[in-house]
N, C-alpha and C positions, 0 to 999 in steps of 0.2 A: 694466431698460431702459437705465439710463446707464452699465453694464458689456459691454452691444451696443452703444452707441455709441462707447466708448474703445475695443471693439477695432474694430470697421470704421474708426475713425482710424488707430489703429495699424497696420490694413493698407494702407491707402490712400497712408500717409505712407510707406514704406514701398517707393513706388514710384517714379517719375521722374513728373514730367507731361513733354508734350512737348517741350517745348521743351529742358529736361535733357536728355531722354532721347536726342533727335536732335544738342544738343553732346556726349554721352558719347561716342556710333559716332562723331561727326566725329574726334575725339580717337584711338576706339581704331584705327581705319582710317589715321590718319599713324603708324601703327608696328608695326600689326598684323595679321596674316587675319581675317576675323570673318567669322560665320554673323550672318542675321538672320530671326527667325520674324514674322510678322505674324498676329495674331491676332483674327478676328471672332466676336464672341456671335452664335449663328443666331438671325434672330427674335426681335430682343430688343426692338424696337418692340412688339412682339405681344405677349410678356410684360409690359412695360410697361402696353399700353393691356387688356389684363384681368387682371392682377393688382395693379395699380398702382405707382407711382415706388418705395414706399419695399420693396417685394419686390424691383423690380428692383436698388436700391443692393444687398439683402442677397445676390442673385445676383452682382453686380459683387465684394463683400466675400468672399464663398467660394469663385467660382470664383479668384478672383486668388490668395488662400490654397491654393487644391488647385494652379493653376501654379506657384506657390512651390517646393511640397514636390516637383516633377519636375527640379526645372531645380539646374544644377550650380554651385557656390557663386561661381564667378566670372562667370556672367549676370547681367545687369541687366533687369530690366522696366519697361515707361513705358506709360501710358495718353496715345496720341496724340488718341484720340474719347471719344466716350460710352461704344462697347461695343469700343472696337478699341484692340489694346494689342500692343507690341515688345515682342523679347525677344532684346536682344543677347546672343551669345556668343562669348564674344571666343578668339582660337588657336583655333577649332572649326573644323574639314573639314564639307563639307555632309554628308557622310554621318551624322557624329554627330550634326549639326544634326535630320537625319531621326529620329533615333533619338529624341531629348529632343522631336521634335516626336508623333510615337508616344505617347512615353509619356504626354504629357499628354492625348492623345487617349483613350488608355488608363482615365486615369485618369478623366475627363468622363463616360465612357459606363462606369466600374464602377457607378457609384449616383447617385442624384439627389441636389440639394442640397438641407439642409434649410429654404433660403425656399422651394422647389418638391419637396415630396417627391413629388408625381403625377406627376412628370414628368422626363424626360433635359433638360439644358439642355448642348445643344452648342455647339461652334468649327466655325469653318473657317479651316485654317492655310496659309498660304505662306513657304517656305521659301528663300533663296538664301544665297549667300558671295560674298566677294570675299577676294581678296588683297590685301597693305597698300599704300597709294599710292592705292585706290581710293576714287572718291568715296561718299559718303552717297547722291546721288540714284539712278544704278544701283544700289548694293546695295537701296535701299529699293526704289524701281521694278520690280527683279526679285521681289522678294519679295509685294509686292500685289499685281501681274500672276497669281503662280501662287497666288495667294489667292483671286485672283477667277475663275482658273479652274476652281481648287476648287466655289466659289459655283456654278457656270455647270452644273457636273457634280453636285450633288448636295448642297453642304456635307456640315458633318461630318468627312471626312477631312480631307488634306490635298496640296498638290502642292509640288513643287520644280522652284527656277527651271532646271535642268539639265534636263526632262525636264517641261515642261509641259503635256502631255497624260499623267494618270498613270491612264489606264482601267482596267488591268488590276488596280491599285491598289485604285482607288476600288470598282470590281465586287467587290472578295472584301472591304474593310471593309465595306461596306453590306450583304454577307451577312451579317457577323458581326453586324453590329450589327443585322440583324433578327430573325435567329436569338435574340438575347438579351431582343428589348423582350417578346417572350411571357413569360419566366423572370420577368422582374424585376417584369409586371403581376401570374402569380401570387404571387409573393415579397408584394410588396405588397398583395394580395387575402388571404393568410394571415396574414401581420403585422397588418394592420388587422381580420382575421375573428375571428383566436385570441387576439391580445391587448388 
């Protein structure tokens, strides 16, 4: 028990709160381009209110460790909310912003986490850049904007502020990702039958 509480510290610590996290971009934006991801836990009131708080931290604790292992050694991550967290990256083109933002999507809907093994716990991400001289509040404004448009379409995926209707996008992830919840119910039906 007190070797899962040292490391949900260590992950947690690990990260910006907001307030850091929102002087780091001001910083990196007076001398640099930067992509910025904004990231929401889907339904995580919901997890919360039936599986209780200290599931939800262990949800907060893994998925923040699985965005970890996607993101390229010069992003920074901040927890601005409860379930919603930044992920500056700084000299990044939006297109590779897209890319780091994939992977993590990627990576969410490979397997469930172990506070929820029943179940997928996903994001919904919004994506934008600015070039350097640009302020914090558009880059950030553009990036929630196509987060909440994400939200409006489906969560899950994600959108970018370049291209904020991303239907065509979001139509072939949500196939994929339906195509998969059958596999990973028997996966899980097997694992739990046979061993």
């Amino acid at each position: 028990m007190q070797q899962n509480h040292l490391l949900a510290s260590r992950v947690l610590q690990s990260i910006g709160n907001r307030s850091a996290i929102i002087q780091r971009i001001i910083q990196m934006l007076a001398r640099t381009p930067a992509a910025l991801i904004i990231l929401d836990i889907d339904f995580f009131k919901r997890i919360n209110d039936e599986h209780g708080h200290p599931v939800g931290d262990r949800v907060i604790i893994e998925m923040v460790a699985r965005i970890q292992r996607n993101l390229p050694p010069t992003a920074s991550i901040g927890r601005i909310g409860g379930e919603e967290f930044t992920i500056l990256l700084p000299n990044t083109w939006l297109s590779d912003a897209v890319s780091v933002a994939g992977a993590i999507l990627a990576s969410l809907n490979a397997s469930p986490l172990n506070a929820l093994p029943e179940q997928l716990v996903t994001a919904s991400l919004g994506v934008s850049y600015s070039a350097p001289g640009s302020d914090f509040e558009t880059l950030y404004y553009n990036a929630d904007a196509a987060m909440y448009d994400t939200k409006k379409h489906g969560r899950n995926p994600f959108s970018s502020a370049d291209r904020p209707s991303a239907r065509p996008f979001l139509i072939l992830w949500r196939a994929l990702v339906a195509a998969r919840r059958p596999l990973l119910r028997l996966k899980n039906t097997l694992f739990h039958k046979y061993l």
